[in-house]
C-alpha positions in Angstrom: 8.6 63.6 -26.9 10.9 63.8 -24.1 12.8 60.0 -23.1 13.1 61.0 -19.5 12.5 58.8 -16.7 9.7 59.8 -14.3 9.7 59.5 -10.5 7.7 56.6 -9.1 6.3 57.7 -5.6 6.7 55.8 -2.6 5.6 53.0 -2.4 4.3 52.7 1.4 1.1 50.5 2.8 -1.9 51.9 1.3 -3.9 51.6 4.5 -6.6 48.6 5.3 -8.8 49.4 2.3 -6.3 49.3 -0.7 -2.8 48.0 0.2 -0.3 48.5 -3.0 -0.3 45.7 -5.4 2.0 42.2 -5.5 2.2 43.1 -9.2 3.1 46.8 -9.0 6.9 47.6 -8.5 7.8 47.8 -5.1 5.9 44.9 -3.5 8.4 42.2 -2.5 8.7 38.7 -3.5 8.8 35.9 -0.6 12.0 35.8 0.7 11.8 40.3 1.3 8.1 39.8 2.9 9.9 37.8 5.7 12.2 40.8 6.3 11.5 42.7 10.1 11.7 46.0 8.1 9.6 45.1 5.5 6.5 45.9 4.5 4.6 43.6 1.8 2.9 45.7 -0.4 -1.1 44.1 -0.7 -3.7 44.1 -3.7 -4.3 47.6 -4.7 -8.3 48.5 -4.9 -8.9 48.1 -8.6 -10.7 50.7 -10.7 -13.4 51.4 -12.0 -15.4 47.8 -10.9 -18.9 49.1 -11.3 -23.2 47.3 -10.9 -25.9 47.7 -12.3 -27.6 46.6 -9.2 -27.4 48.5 -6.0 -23.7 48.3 -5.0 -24.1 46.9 -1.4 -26.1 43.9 -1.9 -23.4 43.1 -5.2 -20.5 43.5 -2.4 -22.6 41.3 -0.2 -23.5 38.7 -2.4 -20.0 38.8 -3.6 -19.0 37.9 -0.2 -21.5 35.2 0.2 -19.6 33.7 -3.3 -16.3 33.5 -2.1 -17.8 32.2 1.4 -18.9 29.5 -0.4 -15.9 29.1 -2.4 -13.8 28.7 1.0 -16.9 25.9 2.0 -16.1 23.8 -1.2 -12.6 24.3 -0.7 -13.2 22.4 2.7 -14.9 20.2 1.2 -12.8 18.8 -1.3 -9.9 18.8 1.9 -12.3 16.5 3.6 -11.9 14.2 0.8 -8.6 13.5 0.8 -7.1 10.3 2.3 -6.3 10.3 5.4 -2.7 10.4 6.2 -0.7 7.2 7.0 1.4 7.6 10.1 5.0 8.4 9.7 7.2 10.9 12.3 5.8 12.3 15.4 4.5 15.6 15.3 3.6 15.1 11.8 2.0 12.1 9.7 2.6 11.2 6.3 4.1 12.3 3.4 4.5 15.7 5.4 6.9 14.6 7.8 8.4 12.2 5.2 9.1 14.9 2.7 10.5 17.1 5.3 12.7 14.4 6.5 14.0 13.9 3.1 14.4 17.7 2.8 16.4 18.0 5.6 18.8 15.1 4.5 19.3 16.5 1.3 20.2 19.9 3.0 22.9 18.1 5.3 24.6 16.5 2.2 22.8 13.0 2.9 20.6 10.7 0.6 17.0 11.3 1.3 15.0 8.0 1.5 13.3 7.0 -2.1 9.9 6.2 -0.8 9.9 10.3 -0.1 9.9 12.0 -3.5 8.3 8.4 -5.2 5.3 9.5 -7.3 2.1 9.1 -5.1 -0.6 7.1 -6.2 -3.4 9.8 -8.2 -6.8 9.6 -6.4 -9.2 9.1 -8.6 -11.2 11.9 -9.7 -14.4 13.4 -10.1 -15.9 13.6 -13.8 -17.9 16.8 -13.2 -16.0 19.4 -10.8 -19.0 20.6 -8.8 -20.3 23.8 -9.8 -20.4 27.0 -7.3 -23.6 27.3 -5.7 -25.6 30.5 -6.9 -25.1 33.0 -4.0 -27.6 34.8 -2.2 -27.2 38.1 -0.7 -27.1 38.3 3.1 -27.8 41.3 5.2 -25.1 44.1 5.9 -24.7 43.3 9.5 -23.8 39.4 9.0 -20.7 39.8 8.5 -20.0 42.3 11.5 -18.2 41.3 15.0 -20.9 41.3 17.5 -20.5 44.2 20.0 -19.9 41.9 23.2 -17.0 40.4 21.0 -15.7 43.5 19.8 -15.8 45.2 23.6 -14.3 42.0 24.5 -11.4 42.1 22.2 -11.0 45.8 23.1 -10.4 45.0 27.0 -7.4 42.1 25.7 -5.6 44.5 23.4 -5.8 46.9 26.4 -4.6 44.3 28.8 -1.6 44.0 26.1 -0.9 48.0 25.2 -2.1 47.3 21.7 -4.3 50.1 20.2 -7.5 49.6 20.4 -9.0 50.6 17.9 -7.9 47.5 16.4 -10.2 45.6 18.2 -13.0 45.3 15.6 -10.6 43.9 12.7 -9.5 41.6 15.5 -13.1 40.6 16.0 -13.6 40.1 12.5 -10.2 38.2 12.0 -11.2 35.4 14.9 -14.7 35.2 15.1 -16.2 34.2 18.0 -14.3 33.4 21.0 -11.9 36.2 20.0 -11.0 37.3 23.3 -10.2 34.0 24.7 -8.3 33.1 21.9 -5.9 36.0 21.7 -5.6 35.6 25.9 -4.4 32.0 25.0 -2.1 33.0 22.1 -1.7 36.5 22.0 0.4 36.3 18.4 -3.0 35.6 17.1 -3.2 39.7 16.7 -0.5 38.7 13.4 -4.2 37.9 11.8 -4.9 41.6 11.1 -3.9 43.2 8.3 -0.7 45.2 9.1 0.3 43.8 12.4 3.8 43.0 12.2 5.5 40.6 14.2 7.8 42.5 16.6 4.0 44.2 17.4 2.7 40.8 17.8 6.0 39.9 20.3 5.3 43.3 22.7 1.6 42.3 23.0 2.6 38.7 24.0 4.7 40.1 26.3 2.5 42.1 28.3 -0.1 39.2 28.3 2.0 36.6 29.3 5.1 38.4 31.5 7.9 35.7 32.2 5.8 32.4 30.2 6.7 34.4 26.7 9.9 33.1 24.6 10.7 33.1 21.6 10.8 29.2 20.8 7.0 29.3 21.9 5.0 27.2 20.0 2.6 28.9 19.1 4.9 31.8 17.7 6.3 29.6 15.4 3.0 28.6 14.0 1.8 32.3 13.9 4.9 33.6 12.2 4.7 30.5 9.7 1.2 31.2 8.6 2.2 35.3 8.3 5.0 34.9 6.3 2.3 33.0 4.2 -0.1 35.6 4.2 2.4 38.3 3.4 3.7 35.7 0.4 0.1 35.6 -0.9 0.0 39.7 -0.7 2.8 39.8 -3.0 1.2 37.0 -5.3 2.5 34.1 -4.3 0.2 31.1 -4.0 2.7 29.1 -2.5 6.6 29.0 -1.1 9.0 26.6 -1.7 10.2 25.0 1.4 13.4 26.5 1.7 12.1 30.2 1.2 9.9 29.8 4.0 12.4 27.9 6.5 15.3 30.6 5.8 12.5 33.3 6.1 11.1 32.0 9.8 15.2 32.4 11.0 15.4 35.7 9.5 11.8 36.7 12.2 13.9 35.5 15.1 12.4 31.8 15.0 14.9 29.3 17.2 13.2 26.2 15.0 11.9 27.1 11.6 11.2 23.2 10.6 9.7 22.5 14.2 7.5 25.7 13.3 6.6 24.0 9.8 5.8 20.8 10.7 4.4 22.4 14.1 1.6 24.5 11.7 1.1 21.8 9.1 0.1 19.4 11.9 -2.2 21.9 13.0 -3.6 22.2 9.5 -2.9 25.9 9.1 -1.0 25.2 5.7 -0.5 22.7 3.7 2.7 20.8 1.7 3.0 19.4 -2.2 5.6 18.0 -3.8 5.6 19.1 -7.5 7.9 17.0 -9.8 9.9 19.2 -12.0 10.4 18.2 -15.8 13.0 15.5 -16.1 16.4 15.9 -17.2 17.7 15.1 -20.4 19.6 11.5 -20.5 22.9 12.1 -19.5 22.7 15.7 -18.3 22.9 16.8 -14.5 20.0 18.4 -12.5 20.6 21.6 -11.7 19.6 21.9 -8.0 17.7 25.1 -7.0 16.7 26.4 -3.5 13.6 24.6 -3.6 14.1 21.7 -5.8 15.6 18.1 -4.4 16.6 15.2 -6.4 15.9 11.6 -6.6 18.3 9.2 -7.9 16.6 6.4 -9.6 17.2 2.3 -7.9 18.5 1.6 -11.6 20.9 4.4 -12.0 18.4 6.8 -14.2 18.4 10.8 -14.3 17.1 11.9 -11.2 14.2 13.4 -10.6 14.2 16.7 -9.3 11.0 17.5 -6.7 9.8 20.8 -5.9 8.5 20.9 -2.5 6.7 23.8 -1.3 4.2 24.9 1.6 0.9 27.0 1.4 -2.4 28.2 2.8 -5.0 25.7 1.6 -7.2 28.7 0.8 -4.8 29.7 -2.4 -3.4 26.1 -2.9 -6.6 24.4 -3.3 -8.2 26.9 -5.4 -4.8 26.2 -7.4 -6.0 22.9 -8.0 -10.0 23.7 -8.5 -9.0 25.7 -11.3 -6.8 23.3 -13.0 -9.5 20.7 -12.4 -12.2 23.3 -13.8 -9.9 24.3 -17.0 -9.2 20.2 -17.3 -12.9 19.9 -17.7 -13.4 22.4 -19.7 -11.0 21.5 -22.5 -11.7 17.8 -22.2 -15.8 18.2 -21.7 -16.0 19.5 -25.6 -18.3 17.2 -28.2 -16.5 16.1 -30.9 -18.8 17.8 -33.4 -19.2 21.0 -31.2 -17.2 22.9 -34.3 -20.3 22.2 -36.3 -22.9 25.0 -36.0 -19.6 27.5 -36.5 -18.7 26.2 -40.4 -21.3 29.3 -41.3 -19.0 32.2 -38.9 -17.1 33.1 -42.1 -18.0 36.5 -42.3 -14.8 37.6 -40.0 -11.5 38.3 -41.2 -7.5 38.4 -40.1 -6.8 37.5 -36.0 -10.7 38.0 -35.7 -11.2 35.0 -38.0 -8.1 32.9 -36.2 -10.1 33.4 -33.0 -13.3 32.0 -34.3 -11.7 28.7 -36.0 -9.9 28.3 -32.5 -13.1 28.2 -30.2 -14.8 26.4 -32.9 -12.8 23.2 -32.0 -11.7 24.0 -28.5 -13.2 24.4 -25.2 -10.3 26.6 -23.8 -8.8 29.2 -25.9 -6.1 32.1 -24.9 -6.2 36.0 -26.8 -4.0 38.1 -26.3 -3.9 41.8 -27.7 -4.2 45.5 -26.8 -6.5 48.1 -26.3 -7.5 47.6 -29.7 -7.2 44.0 -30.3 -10.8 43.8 -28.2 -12.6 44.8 -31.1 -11.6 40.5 -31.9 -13.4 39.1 -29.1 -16.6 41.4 -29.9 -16.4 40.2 -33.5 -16.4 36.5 -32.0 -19.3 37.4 -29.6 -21.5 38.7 -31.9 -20.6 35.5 -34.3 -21.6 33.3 -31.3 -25.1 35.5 -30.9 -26.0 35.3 -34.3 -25.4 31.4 -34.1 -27.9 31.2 -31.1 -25.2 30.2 -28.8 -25.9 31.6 -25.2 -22.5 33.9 -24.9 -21.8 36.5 -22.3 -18.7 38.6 -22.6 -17.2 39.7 -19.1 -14.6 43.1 -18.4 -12.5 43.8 -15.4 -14.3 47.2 -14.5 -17.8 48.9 -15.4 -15.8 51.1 -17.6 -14.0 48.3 -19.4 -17.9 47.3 -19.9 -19.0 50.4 -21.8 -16.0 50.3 -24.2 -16.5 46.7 -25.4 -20.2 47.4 -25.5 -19.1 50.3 -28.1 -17.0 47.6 -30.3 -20.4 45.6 -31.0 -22.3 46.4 -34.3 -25.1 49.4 -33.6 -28.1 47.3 -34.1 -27.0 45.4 -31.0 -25.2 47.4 -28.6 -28.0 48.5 -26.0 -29.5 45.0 -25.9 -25.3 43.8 -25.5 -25.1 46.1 -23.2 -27.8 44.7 -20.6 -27.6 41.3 -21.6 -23.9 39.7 -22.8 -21.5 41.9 -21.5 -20.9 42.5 -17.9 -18.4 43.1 -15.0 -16.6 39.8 -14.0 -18.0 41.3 -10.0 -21.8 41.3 -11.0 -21.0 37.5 -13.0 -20.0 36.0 -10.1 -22.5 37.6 -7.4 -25.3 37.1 -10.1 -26.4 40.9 -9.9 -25.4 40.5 -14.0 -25.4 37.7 -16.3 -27.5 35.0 -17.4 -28.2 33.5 -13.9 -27.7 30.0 -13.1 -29.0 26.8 -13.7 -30.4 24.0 -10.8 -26.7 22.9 -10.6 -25.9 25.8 -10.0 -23.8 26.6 -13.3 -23.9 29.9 -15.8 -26.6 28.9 -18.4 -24.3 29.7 -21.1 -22.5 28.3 -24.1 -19.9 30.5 -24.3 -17.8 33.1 -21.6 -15.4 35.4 -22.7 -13.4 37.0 -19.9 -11.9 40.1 -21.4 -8.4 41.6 -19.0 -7.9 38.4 -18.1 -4.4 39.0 -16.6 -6.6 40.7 -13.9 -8.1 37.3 -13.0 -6.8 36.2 -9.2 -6.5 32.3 -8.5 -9.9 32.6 -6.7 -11.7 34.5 -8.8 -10.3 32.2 -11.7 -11.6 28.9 -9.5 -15.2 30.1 -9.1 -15.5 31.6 -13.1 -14.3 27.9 -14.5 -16.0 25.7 -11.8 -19.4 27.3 -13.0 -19.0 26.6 -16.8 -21.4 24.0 -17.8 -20.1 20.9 -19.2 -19.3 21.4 -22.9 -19.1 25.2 -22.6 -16.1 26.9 -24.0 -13.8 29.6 -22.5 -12.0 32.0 -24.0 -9.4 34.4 -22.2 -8.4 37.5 -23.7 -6.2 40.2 -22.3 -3.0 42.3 -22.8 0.1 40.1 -21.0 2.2 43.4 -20.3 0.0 45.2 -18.1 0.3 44.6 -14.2 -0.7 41.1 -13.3 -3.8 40.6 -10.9 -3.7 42.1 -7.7 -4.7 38.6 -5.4 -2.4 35.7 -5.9 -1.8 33.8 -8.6 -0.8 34.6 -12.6 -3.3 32.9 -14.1 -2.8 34.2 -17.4 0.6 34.1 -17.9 0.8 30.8 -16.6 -1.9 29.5 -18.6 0.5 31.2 -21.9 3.3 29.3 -20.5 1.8 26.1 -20.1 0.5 25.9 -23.8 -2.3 23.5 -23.5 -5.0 25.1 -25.3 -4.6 27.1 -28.6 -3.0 30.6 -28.3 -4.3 33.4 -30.5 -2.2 36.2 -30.9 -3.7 39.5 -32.5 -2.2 41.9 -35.4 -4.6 44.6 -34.5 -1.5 47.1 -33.4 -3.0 50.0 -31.2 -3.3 53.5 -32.4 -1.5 57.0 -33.1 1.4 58.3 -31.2 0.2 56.8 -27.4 -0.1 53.2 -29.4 3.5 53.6 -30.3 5.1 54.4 -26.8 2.8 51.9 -25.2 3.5 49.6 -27.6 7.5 50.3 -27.5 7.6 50.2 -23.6 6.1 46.7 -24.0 8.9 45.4 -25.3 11.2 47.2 -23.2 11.9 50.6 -25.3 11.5 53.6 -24.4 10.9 55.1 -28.2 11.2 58.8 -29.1 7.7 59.7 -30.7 6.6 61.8 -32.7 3.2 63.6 -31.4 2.5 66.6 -33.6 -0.9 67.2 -31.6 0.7 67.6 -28.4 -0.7 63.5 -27.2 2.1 62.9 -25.4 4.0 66.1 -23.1 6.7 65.6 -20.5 7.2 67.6 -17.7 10.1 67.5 -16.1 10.3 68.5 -12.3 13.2 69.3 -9.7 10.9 67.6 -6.3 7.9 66.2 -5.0 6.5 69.5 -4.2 6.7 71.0 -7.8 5.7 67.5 -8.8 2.2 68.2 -7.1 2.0 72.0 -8.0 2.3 71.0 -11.8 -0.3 68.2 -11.3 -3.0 70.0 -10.2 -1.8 72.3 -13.0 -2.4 70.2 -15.4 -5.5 68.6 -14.5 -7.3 72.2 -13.6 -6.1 74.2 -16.3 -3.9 73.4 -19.2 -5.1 69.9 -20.5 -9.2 71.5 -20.2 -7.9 74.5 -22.0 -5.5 72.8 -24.7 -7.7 69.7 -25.3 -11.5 70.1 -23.5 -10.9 67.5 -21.3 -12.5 68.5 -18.3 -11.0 67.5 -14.7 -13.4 64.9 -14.2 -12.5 63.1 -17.7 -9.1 62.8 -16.6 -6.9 60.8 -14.2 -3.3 60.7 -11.9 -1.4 57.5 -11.7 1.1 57.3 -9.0 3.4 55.0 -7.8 2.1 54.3 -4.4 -0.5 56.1 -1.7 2.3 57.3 0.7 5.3 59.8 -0.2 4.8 63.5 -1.0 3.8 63.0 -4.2 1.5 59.8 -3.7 -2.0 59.8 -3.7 -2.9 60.8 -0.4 -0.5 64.3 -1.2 -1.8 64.6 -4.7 -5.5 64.1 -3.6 -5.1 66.8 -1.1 -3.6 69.3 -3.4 -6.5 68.2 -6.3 -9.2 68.5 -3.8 -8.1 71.9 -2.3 -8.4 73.1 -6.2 -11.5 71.5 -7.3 -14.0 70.7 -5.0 -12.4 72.8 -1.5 -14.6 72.2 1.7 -13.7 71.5 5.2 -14.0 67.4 5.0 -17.2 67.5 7.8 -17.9 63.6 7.1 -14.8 61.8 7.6 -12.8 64.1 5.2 -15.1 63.8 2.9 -17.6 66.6 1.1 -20.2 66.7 -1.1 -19.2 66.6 -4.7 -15.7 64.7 -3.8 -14.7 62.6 -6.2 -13.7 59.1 -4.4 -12.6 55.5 -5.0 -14.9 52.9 -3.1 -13.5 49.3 -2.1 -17.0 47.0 -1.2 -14.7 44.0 -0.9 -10.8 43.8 -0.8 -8.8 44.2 -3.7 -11.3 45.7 -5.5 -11.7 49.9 -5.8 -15.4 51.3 -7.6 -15.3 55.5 -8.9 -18.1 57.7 -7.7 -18.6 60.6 -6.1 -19.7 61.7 -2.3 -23.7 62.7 -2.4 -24.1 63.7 1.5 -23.8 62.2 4.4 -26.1 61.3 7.8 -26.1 58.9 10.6 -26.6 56.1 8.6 -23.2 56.6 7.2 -21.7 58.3 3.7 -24.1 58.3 0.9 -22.1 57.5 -2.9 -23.0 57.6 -5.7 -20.8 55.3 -7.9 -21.6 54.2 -11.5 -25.2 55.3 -11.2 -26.0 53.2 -8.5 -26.4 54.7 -4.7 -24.5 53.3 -1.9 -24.4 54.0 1.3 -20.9 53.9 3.7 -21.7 53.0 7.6 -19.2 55.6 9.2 -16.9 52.7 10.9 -16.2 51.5 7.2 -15.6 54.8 5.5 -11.8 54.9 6.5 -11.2 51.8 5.3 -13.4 51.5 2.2 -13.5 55.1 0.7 -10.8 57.4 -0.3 -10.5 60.4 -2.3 -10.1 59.1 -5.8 -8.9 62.0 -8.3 -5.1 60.2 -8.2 -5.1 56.5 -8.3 -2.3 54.3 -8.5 -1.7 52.0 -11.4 -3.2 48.4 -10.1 -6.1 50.6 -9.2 -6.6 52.3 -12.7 -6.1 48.9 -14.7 -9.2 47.9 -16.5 -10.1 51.2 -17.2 -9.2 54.4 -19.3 -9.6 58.2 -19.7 -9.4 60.8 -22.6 -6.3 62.1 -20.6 -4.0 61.2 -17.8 -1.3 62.7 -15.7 1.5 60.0 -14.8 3.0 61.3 -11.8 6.6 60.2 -11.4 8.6 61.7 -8.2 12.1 61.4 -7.7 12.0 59.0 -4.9 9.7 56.7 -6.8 12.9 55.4 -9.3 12.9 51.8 -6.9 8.7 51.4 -7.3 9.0 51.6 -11.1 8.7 48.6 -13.6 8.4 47.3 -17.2 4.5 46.3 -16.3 4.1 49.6 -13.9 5.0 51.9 -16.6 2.8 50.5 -19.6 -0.3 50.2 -17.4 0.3 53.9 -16.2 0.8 54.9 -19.9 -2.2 52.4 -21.4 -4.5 54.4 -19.3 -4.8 57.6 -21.5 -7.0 57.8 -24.8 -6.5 60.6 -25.8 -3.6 62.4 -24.1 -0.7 61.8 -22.1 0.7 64.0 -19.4 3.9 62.9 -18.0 5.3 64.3 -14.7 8.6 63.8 -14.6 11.5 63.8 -11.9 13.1 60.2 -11.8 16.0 60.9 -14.4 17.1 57.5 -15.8 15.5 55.6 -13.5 12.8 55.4 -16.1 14.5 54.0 -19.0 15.9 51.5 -17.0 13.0 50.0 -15.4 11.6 49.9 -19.5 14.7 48.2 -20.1 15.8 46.4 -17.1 12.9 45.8 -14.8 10.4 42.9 -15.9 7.5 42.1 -13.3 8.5 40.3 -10.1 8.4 36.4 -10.1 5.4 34.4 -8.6 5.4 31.2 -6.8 2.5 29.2 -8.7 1.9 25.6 -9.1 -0.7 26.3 -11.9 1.3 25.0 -15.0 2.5 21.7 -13.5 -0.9 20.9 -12.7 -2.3 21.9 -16.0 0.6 19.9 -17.7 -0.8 16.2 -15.7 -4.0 16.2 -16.6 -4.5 18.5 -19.9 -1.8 17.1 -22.9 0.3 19.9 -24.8 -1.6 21.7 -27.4 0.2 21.4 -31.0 
């Protein structure tokens, strides 16, 4: 096997529908999201999500869950004490820590009382469950037309394009029109508006009134550079970040601007205390840590102060509530009924004893190591425990479904194990009880590094008390594509037991994989042709040996047809992205002339119902109600002003979109200009994907290698640990 590096394609904005991943190489971290040149690279449409039910109600009703999620969320902001008066714009420990900040900065002593530990509201036993959705109809969600015309004839008014106007619709709700008359940088609330865009569209509207130090640009820019700090994972941003981000976007004031949008509730502020020094050691100040000294001369403190949307920050907090409960809600004689589970053996037997005496438990594993999990969920079954095993993707459904002794496999199939999608809409699953809980005993969430903070929130908020939680997945593969790290920040804050498997993965794939996990690039030995490189001079002979590949030599040397096989690329843009690679692979097997938006009959695509999330299928026909799919076995159809958005042609996928799921063979694409996109993550998801064979396209010279080496995943902002670590003690 050939060690050389492959080319990464560019890594440009993959359109509304699927915007490249935070996790995947390429997508920047806070401080480069606040650059005027820069595009943040958003959550890539993950494959492969399939229902059982018909696919639009499950998007709908998934919808309707996270609505809910955002109505809970308000909720528990309501019941926060109200803030105690202190500064002028602001109130509170807001204005006080950003006072204290700013002292600090300007080499003074910030006043005690600011970074003093606040008195801990008291709280709730139970966290309350999410409420059982229920599907609403297609056109709920829509802009009315008098709203979108309306917005039309403002973005006209402002030379901005207008076939915005229907995003802009959906982005303000009601009263769009006169809110983006009164603050035109409003338009920053669609996806891909940038803020020099944003400044020519407030010019036009408002002629000699518009200024830079405007108000409400400040506030707009603040809650964008937010928005693009959540696209690249991020749940939060220290302080500092976001101050020295807002001057870098032209803002006169960045802490008027903060304390401007905090007083207007459009984000919110924490103070996180970091872990104390040792007795006698210094604290070693970082951008977004401050320092307290003690009245009595003790080690300071250092304080992490950070600012965030209350959408991602509070479901922060739900889910550390949630996980709280769950480890703590546990009967002491829960471990009881499990004494008889004795059958298993090795990491599968390790697992067992560890949920048998705790309520939250961590797995982590390859491609292989799932077999542990199905050992532990058949164990549970035979028990009479209720236990439902969840996957990422439809496909990741049907392979654990395989790992589950024959006798029980169809009935598993139907009953225990579904997509973490059809869980939470309640198209699969169990259903609910009158608290609107899973009426379970047991939840195993299989590619759990694929869990957003969101997602995360609403799975442990509707666990039962006394339920137990187990979290399996591989930790090297590309992190979810919404905010948050849940996994690996669950692995670093070690409060639950940690089971680690010794189920190694498989023949010569197994061995790169597993190598390129640990940052090597290994020479291996493939006598049946599993693994090929080809290397290639450019993009364009990149693309001619793709299609290649796919249409004629892997079918030919291993029957694996076209359709059982898959191309990971970098990113959708570039000349060897997925937009160029789905051209070239459509023109060779399935040519037509793209009468419905592109699209023919017998296409193979990648459907998005809901952001962040991308479904396989295949284009049936199309009429005036819109695209008809077919995707996983279910129908759906596309109305035509979605279909550029939610559907694109889906024989090349990039990596965050292929994660969850695998294919006898696939074809990792990797251009010469792609060398900056690639990672340590990026390039063992890409590999992980093929079964059976593994094609390897290959222009990037050492830029490979290096990123194996070099090139770990990007940092994310989270305040997950630290809030695990107050309320859940350190597991032994």
């Amino acid at each position: 096997m050939s060690t050389e590096p492959d080319p990464p394609e560019s890594t440009e904005n993959a359109g509304p529908a699927e915007p490249d991943a935070p996790g995947e190489p390429g997508a920047p971290d806070a401080t480069e999201a606040a650059e005027p040149g820069t595009t943040a690279e958003t959550s890539e449409g993950k494959a492969g999500d399939g229902e059982t039910a018909a696919q639009v109600s499950e998007a709908q009703a998934e919808l309707a869950a996270q609505k809910l999620e955002r109505e809970r969320i308000e909720r528990r902001k309501a019941e926060k004490a109200a803030p105690i008066d202190a500064g002028t714009k602001l109130s509170g420990k807001a204005a006080d820590l950003l006072a204290a900040v700013r002292a600090v900065e300007g080499g003074a002593k910030p006043p005690a009382a600011a970074f003093s530990e606040p008195e801990r509201a008291p709280r709730r036993p139970v966290a309350e469950p999410v409420r059982h959705p229920q599907p609403v109809a297609e056109g709920a969600a829509a802009p009315a037309a008098d709203t979108v015309e309306g917005v039309r004839r403002v973005l006209a008014d402002g030379g901005a394009p207008e076939a915005l106007a229907a995003q802009a619709a959906a982005a303000l709700g009601e009263g769009a029109e006169d809110a983006l008359r009164e603050d035109p940088w409003q338009l920053l609330r669609v996806p891909g508006v940038r803020p020099e865009q944003a400044d020519g569209f407030a010019r036009a509207l408002l002629g000699p009134q518009c200024a830079p130090d405007d108000e409400r640009r400040g506030r707009a820019v603040t809650v964008w550079l937010l928005e693009q700090a959540a696209l690249a994972g991020h749940t939060a941003l220290e302080l500092p970040t976001l101050t020295a981000a807002l001057g870098r976007q032209s803002v006169p004031d960045a802490d008027e601007a903060v304390q401007s949008t905090l007083a207007e509730g459009e984000a919110l502020l924490f103070q996180d205390a970091l872990d104390a020094p040792a007795a006698g050691q210094p604290v070693a100040e970082d951008d977004g840590a401050q320092a307290e000294d003690g009245e009595d001369g003790e080690a300071a403190r250092p304080v992490r102060v950070l600012a965030g949307l209350e959408r991602y920050a509070l479901a922060e907090e739900s889910l550390a509530d949630a996980l709280a409960r769950v480890v703590n809600s546990l009967a002491k004689d829960a471990s009881a009924p499990w004494e008889s589970a004795t059958a298993a053996s090795g990491s599968a037997a390790e697992l067992i004893r560890a949920v048998a005496g705790h309520g939250l438990v961590l797995h982590t594993g390859g491609e292989a190591a799932r077999a542990e999990p199905a050992v532990l969920l058949t164990a549970a079954r035979t028990l009479g425990l209720r236990a439902v095993a969840a996957c990422h993707t439809t496909d990741g459904r049907r392979r654990f479904a395989g790992l589950l002794p024959e006798a029980d496999e169809a009935d598993e199939a139907d009953s225990s194990v579904v997509t973490v999608p059809g869980l939470l809409s309640g198209a699969e699953g169990p259903g609910r009880d009158g608290d609107g809980a899973f009426a379970l005993d047991l939840l195993i969430l299989l590619d759990a590094p694929q869990l957003d903070v969101e997602s995360a929130a609403m799975l442990a908020e509707s666990l039962p008390d006394g339920a137990r939680l187990v979290l399996s997945g591989d930790p090297a593969v590309l992190w979810s594509a919404g905010p948050g790290r849940v996994f690996a920040d669950l692995l670093a804050a070690r409060v639950c037991p940690q089971v680690a498997s010794r189920t190694p993965d498989p023949g010569p794939i197994g061995e790169l994989v597993s190598g390129v996990g640990i940052g090597e690039l290994n020479q291996v030995d493939a006598p049946g042709k599993e693994i090929v490189i080809v290397p290639v001079r450019d993009a364009g002979e990149a693309v001619h040996r793709t299609v290649q590949l796919v249409a004629d030599s892997v079918p030919r040397a291993f029957g694996i047809t076209p359709e059982e096989a898959v191309v990971i690329t970098p990113g959708h843009g570039g000349a060897a992205g997925t937009r160029a690679l789905n051209v070239a692979l459509k023109e060779r097997l399935n040519p037509g002339p793209g009468r419905f938006g592109g699209f023919d009959p017998g296409d193979r695509i990648a459907y998005s119902p809901v952001p962040g999330r991308t479904v396989p299928g295949r284009v049936v026909t199309a009429d005036a109600d819109g695209l008809h799919l077919s995707c996983e076995g279910a129908s759906v159809v596309v109305p035509r002003e979605r279909v550029e958005q939610a559907v694109r042609h889906g024989w090349a996928l990039t990596a965050h979109q292929a994660v969850g799921s695998r294919w006898p063979a696939a074809i990792v694409v990797l251009p010469g200009d792609a060398g900056q996109a690639l990672s340590r993550p990026w390039v063992y998801t890409a590999f992980g994907r093929a079964e059976r064979h593994l094609s390897v396209v290959h222009g990037v010279e050492q830029a490979l290698p290096r990123a194996v080496a070099e090139v770990p995943a990007k940092p994310r902002t989270t305040r997950l640990p630290l809030l695990l670590r107050t309320q859940v003690p350190a597991a032994d």
